[in-house]
N, C-alpha and C positions, 0 to 999 in steps of 0.2 A: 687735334682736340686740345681745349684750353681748360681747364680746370680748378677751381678754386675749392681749397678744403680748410676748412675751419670747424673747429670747437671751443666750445664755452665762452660765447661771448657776452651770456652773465647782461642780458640787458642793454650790452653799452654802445648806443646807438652811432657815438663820434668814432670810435674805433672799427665799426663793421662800416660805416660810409669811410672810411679813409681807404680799409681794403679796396672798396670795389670802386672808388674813384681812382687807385693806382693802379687797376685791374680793369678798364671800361670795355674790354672785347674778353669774357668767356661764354663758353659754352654750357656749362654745369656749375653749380658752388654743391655743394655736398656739405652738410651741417651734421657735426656731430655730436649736436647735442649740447645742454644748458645753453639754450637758446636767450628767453626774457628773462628770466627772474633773474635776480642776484644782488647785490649789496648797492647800497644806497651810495654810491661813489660819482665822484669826475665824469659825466659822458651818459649814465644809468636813465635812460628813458624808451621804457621795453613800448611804449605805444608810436613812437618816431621812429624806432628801429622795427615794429611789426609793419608801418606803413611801408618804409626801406625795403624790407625781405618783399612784402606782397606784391611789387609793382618785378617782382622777380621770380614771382613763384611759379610760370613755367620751365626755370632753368633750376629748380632747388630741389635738390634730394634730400630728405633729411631722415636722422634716427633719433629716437626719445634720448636724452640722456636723465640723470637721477633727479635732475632740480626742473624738469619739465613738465610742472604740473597746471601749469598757467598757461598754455596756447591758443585759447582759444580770440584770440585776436588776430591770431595768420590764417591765411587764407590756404593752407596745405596741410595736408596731415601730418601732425608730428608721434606715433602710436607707433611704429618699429624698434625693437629693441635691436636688430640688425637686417641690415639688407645687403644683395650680392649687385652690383654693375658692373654691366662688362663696357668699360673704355678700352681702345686699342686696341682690341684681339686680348685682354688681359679680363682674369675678374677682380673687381674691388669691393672688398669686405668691408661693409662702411658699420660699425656699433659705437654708444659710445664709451663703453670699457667699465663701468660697473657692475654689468652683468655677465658681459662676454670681453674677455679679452684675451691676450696672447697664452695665457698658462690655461684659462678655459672657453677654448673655438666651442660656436656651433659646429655639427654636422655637416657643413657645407663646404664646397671644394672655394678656391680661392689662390689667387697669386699675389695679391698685395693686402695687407690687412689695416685696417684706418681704425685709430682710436683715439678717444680723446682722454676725459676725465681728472689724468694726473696734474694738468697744466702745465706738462713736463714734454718739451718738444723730443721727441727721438726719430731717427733714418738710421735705420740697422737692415742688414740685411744677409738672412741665415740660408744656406743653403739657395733653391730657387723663390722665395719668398722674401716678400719685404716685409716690415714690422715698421709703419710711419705712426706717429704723433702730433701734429701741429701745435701743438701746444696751447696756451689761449691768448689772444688778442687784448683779453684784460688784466686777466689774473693769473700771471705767470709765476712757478710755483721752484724754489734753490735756484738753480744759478741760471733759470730758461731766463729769456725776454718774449715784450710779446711777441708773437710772430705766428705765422700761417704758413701753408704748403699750396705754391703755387707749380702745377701738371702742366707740363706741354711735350710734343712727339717723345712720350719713352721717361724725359726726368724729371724726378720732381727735386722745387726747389725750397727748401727753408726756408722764408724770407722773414724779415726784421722791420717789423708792422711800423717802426716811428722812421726809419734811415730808407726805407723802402728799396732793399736791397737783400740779394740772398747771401746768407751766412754759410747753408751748406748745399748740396746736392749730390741723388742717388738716382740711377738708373735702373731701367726694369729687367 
């Protein structure tokens, strides 16, 4: 299984096509959130990146994040504030960190837990639990760069959204 996870792409239509033109064979992209809106910047055109997401939207999981008040140009629902998928024999706890994150889980069981919100990419991994971050693709936030978590059998990779290349990798 191949999988792409991203958050907070904040609108910016050049940066989520460069992901998935470096990415053209996945199976899932999992969005975590601050999808269109966002600052009037470099790439910012939430109606060419809703086009983008749509011609995708049977492969796109997505969770609300806080600046998600503007979707109704995607063709998927964006109204979860978290959801569980089981990839691999694993489950993935996809939110995107505003309301639920690692100091306060839902109720729900889980082996890998996905957030986004800080802009702050993180691969920690405590006890039998991972703790992933992606970071954002536009507006990365102290010392992250952009970058995204690209999944495949078992590890995920950090990858470096302009060098298009991973920085780090965790195993499940």
């Amino acid at each position: 299984m191949k999988v792409l996870i991203v958050s907070d792409i904040h609108g910016n239509y050049n940066n989520m096509k460069k992901v998935i033109e470096d990415n053209p064979s996945f199976d899932y992209l999992l969005l975590l959130g601050d999808i269109l809106s966002g600052p009037y910047i470099e790439g910012y055109n939430p109606e060419e990146l809703a086009d983008l997401l749509n011609r995708y939207k049977n492969k796109i999981i997505p969770v609300k994040g806080n600046c998600d008040y503007d979707t109704e140009l995607l063709d998927f629902p964006v109204d979860k504030l978290y959801i569980t998928v089981p990839i691999d024999n694993k489950l993935f706890l996809m939110t995107h960190g505003h309301y639920y994150n690692r100091d306060s889980l839902p109720d729900v069981p889980f082996d890998v837990l996905l957030t986004g919100h800080t802009h702050v990419s993180i691969l920690d991994k405590e006890v039998n639990k991972l703790y992933l971050n992606p970071g954002s693709i536009t507006l990365p936030r102290r010392e992250s760069i952009k970058s995204y978590i690209y999944y495949e059998d078992g590890t995920f990779m950090l990858k470096d959204l302009e060098k298009n290349k991973a920085i780090k990798t965790i195993g499940i």
